[in-house]
Structure formats: structure tokens, C-alpha cells
N, C-alpha and C positions, 0 to 999 in steps of 0.2 A: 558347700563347695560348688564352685564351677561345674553347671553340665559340660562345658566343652573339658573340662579338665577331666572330668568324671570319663567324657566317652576317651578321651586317651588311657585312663589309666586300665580303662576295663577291654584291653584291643587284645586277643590273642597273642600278636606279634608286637615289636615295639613300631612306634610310627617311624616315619621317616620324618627327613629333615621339612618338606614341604609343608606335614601335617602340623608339623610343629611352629613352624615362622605363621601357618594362619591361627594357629591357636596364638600364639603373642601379638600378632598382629591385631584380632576382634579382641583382648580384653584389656583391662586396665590393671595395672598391680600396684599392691599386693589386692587378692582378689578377696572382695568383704560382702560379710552376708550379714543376716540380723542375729545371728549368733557366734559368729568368729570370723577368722581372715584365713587364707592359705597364703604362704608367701612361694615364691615362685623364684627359682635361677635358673641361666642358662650359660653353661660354658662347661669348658672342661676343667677335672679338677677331680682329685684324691676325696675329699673331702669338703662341706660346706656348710658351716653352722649359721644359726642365726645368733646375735648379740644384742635383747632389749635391755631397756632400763625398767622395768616392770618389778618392783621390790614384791619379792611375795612367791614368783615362779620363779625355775631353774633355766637363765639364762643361756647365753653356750649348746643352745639344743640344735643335733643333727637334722638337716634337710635329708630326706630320701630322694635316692637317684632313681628313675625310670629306668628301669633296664634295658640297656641297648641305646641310650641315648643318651644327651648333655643336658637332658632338664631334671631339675633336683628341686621339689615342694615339703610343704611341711603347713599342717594347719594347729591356730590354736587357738581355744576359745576365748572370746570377746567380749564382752558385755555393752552395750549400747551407748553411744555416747562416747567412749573413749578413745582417746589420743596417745600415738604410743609414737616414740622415734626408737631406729633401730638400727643395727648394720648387717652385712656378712662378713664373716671372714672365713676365706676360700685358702686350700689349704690345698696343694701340689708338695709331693715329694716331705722335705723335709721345711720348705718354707710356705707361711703364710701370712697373709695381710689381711685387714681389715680394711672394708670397701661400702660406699653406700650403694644403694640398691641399682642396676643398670637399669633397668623395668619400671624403674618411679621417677617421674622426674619432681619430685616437690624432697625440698630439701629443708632442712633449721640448722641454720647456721650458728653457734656461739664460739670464745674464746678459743676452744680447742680444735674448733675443725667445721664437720658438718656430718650430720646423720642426717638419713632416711627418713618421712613423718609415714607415718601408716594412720588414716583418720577412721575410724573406726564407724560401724553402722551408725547412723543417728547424728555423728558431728560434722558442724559446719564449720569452717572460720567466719566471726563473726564479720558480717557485714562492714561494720566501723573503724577495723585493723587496714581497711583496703583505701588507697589513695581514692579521693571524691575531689572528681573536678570540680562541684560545684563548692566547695568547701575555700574558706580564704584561709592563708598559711601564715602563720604565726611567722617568728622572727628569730635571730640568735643574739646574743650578746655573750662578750668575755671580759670576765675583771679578776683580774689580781690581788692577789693578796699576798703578805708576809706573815707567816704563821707561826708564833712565838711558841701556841702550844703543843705541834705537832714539827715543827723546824722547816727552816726552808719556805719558800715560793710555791704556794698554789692556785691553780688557775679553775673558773668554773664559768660553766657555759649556764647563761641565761634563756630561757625559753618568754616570750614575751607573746601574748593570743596577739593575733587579726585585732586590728582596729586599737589596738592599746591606744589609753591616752593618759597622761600623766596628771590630768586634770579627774582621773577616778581612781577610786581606790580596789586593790586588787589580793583575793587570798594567795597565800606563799605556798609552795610544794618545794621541799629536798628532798631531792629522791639520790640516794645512794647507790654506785654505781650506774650515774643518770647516761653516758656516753656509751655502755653496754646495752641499758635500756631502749637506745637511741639505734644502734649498728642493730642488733639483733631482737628488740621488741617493737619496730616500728613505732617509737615516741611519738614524734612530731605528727606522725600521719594520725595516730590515733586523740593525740590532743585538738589540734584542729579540727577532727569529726567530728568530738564529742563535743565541743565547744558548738561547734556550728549548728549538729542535730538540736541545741539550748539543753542537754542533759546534764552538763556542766558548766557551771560559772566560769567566765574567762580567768583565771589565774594566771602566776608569774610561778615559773617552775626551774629553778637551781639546779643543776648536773652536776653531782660531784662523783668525783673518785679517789680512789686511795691509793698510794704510791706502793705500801706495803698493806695490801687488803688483811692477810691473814692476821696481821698484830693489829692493823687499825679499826676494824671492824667486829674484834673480839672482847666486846664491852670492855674497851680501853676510855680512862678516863680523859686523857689528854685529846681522844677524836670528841668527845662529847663537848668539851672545853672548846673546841677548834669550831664546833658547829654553834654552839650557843654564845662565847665570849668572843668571836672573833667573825665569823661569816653572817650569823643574823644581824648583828650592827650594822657591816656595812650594806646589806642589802634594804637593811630599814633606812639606811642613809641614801641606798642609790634610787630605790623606786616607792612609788608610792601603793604602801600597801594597809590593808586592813589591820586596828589595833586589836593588840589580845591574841591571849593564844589561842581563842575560836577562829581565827584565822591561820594560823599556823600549823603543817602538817610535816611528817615526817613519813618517808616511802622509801623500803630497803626489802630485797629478797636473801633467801638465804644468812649469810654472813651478813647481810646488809640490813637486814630484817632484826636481827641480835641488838645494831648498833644504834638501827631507831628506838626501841625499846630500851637499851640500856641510857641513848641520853636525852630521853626523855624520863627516865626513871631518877636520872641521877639531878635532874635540873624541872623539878615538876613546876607545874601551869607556866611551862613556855612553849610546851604547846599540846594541841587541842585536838586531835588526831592525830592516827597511825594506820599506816596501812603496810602491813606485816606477812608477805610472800615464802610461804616454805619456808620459815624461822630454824634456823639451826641452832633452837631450844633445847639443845641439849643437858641433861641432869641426871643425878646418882641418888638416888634415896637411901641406897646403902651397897657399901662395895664403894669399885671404880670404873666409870665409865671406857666407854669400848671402843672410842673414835677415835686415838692418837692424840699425840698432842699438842696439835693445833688447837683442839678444841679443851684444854686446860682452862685457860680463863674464861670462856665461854661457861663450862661447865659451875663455875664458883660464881658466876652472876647471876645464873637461873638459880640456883640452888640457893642462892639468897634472894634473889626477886620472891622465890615459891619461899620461904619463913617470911618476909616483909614486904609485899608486893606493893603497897601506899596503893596512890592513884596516878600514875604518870599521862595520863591523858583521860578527856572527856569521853573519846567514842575511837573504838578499835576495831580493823576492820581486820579479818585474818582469816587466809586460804592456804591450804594445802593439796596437793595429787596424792589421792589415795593412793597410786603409786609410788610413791616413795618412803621411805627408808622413817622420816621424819615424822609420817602424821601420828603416831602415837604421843610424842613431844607438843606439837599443834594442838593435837586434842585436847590434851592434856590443859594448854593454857587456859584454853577458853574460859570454863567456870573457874580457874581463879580471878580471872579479871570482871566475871562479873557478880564475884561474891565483894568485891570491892567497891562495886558502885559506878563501875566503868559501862558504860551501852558495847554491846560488841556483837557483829553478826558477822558468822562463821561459815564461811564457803569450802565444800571437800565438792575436788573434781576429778574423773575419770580421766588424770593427765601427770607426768611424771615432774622431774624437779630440773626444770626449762626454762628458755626465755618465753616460747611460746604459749606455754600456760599461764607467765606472769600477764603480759602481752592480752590475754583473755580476761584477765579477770581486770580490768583498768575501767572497765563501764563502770560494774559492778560497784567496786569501793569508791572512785573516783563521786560520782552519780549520789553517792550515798553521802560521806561528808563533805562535797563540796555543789550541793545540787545545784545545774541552773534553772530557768523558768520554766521550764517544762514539768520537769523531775517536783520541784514545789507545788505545779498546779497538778500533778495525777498524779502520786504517791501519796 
């Protein structure tokens, strides 16, 4: 804990207002040490909870007010290295909201909103997630399609490295949910890094999305159909890319995670890697699963991958946040795919179920099955 926090809390009387604007003034919040964080508010207010994503602890826990004043902390232990996003929710009278931290100015942004990040002793953002002037920037491209198996017009944004030339050939990435990957996992800045630092081969990388993620993403046969009969065609028709499925990758978090594995499973050796983010591998060994039912058809695809799992890819790359809800399911996969003859190394990070964890781990998998010169000559 803060000594400046320690000498407020240890004062006879409560501080004044003076003591306290230089106490938030000299530190940084939420306040982190090599064993835990205090988180810190300031205002007035009935009540003020914290709200993590941390699977495992009781969420919703009260901040203590200093008496006689408007500052209200709360510390909890941390373990080194980890990444956690959070919020408050301040509660006045009969109403409350939920608010990210005023005290912090670093934010993660996804779909729903924006939380708090609190980085924990020991974690950096890596270096490679950060814009590098010296780095040249890839490109976008959009092509259409009419999609017989999925109905209707869909549109996907191409990702094409610095320097492309049509006169070389280049590995493919689909990554699912690529335009979320893009808004809130910094894509484009992290692919021209890694391209540039040569840890990864220049590739061509597909951005898709799903109109109805939750039916299209839940090893649905018709998305699988959509990816292999109808979108790799034409992408083997528009660009010049490497043959075989050693050149072809599939990259999906979550829900998206489910859909690379299920159509890669459902349509094997078309391709040649996965790279598999907090898989919402959900399954029942007996009884009925406990997620709603969203996760219905998800649940009947695991639960038949784990009796028939074949071989849906050469080498699998697959992470999860110990923090989350899912790594028992994660875990779980690993030795079945590699009691099949799959290569597969398995990353668990001190990080919840986020863009910015997936966003973290892109050196790692990316580095691994698609290495560039560098990564070949010292691995």
C-alpha cells in the first residue's frame, strides 16, 4: 500500500481537503505494488463498489470510505504480471451507475463500452501493439461477395503487408471478427510491427464478421461452407497466395475461436493452422451444461470433437486468461489435440476474456506459425 495512503489513513483526525488533492495529485491510480493494487475514489457517494472481471474472486466488493472525507479505497491481492479491467459503480440514494475509474486515465475499449485497465506489478504493454514510425503500413482492400451458404452480401476487408507485390506469394490469415480485432485490438499497428521487426512473414489477412455472430459462430455448418466454398476461392482467385493448407490459417477469439475449429474440423487439410483465443469450448460429460442457450450448438460440437476429434489442423496455437470463466474448457483441449498428432503450444496469461489480451498474444501465435526471417534464424 501507498505510504502516502498509509500516513492518511493512520491521522488521528480525518485530513482535509488540501491533504488529500496532494495525495491524488503525487500518485498514479489504482496504486500497484509487487503484491497487490489499492484502488482509490474520490467523490461523494452512499456507497462505492468495485466491478472486476477476475473469475475466481467476489466481484461487487465495497470500497471503504475514510471517515470524514470523500476518498473511499479498497486493496486486493495481485499476483505479478497480471491484467485486470474494472469499473465502479457509485451508488447515491436509491440510484447507481456504473463508471470507469476518474483516477486512471488508460482505458479498453470493446463492443459494449469501456472499462478501466489496472496493469498489474510486473506487466508491460508490449512494445509491438504501439504505433512505430519507423514501421511501413500495410494497406486495406474490400471485396464482395454473394453468399449462397450463409444468404445475402458480404463484404471483407483485406489486409495487404508494406511492400506487397503480386509477383510473390503470400500465407493467408482469416481472422474472425477481424474489424473488432481491428477497432479494439490494434490489428493493423500490430501486423506492420511484426512484419517489420521480420518476426513475421508478410502475409494477406481477411477481416470477417458475422451479421448474426451468436448462430454464425456457433459451429454452424453453413459459416464453415461460407469460409471454405465461397470466400477462399475467391481470395485464391484475387491474390497471390501460397498453396496448401501450410499456408492457410484460421484466427477467432471466443465465439470466433469455436468457428475456426469447428471449420477447420468440418473441412480438414484446408487448413494448416489455428490460432484459438479464449475458445468458448464449452461441453457436458454428463448432465447439462450451464451457459444458456446460446451455447446449445456450441456445446454438441465439442462434445463431439472430444469422441472424434480427427486432425483439423497441422499446428494449434491456443491461449487463455487464467482469469476467466473458460480456462478449464481451454485446458481441457490442449492434450486432446495433441494425443491426435496435432503440434500445439498452450499459452495461460494473467489476463481476463478481452481484446487486449487477445491483442497480447499476436507476437506469440502469429511468430510461431507464420515465422519471418528472424524468428527462422533464432528459434
Amino acid at each position: 500500500m501507498s505510504q502516502t495512503l498509509e500516513s492518511l489513513l493512520r491521522r488521528k483526525k480525518p485530513p482535509d481537503s488540501r491533504a488529500i488533492d496532494r495525495f491524488i495529485a503525487s500518485n498514479e491510480f489504482p496504486l500497484v505494488d509487487e503484491t497487490g493494487v489499492t484502488f482509490v475514489y474520490r467523490g461523494k457517494a452512499d456507497e462505492v463498489r468495485l466491478q472486476h472481471w477476475i473469475y475466481g474472486l467476489p466481484s461487487n466488493q465495497p470500497l471503504e470510505r475514510l471517515e470524514g472525507t470523500d476518498l473511499w479505497h479498497l486493496r486486493i491481492e495481485l499476483p505479478e504480471s497480471s491484467r485486470i479491467e474494472y469499473k465502479f459503480d457509485v451508488v447515491n440514494g436509491e440510484h447507481n451507475h456504473w463508471i470507469v475509474d476518474p483516477l486512471n486515465p488508460r482505458i479498453a475499449s470493446d463492443p459494449f463500452g469501456a472499462n478501466s485497465v489496472c496493469p498489474g506489478y510486473g506487466y508491460r504493454q508490449p512494445q509491438w501493439t504501439l504505433p512505430d514510425p519507423s514501421a511501413h503500413s500495410g494497406r486495406f482492400e474490400r471485396l464482395a461477395l454473394t453468399s449462397h451458404a450463409l444468404g445475402g452480401r458480404r463484404e471483407v476487408a483485406v489486409y495487404l503487408p508494406a511492400r506487397f507485390r503480386k509477383t510473390r506469394r503470400y500465407p493467408l490469415l482469416i481472422i474472425h471478427d477481424g474489424p473488432d480485432f481491428q477497432r479494439y485490438g490494434s490489428l493493423s499497428t500490430v501486423l506492420d510491427n511484426l512484419v517489420h521487426r521480420l518476426e513475421v512473414s508478410p502475409m494477406i489477412v481477411a477481416l470477417i464478421e458475422a451479421k448474426e455472430r451468436n448462430r454464425e459462430y456457433a459451429a454452424d455448418a453453413h459459416h464453415a461452407r461460407f469460409l471454405t466454398e465461397e470466400l477462399m476461392p475467391l481470395l485464391e482467385e484475387t491474390y497471390p497466395l501460397v498453396d496448401g493448407p501450410e499456408g492457410r490459417g484460421l484466427l477467432g477469439a471466443s465465439f470466433g475461436a469455436v468457428a475456426s475449429l469447428h471449420a477447420a474440423w468440418k473441412y480438414p487439410r484446408k487448413f494448416g493452422s489455428l490460432i484459438l483465443l479464449s475458445g468458448s469450448f464449452a461441453f457436458s460429460d454428463i448432465g447439462r451444461h450451464r451457459r444458456g442457450a446460446s451455447f446449445d450448438p456450441v456445446v454438441r460440437f465439442v462434445n463431439e470433437f472430444r469422441r472424434r476429434p480427427t486432425r483439423p489442423a497441422e499446428r494449434v496455437y491456443v491461449s487463455c486468461g487464467i482469469y476467466e470463466s473458460l480456462i478449464y474448457e481451454n485446458r481441457s483441449l490442449v492434450p486432446l489435440l495433441q494425443r491426435h498428432g496435432m503440434e500445439v503450444r498452450f499459452s495461460e496469461v494473467r489476463d481476463g476474456h478481452n481484446w487486449e489480451n487477445w491483442r497480447d498474444r499476436m507476437q506469440d501465435g502469429l511468430s510461431w506459425l507464420f515465422p519471418g526471417p528472424l524468428w527462422m534464424v533464432y528459434e
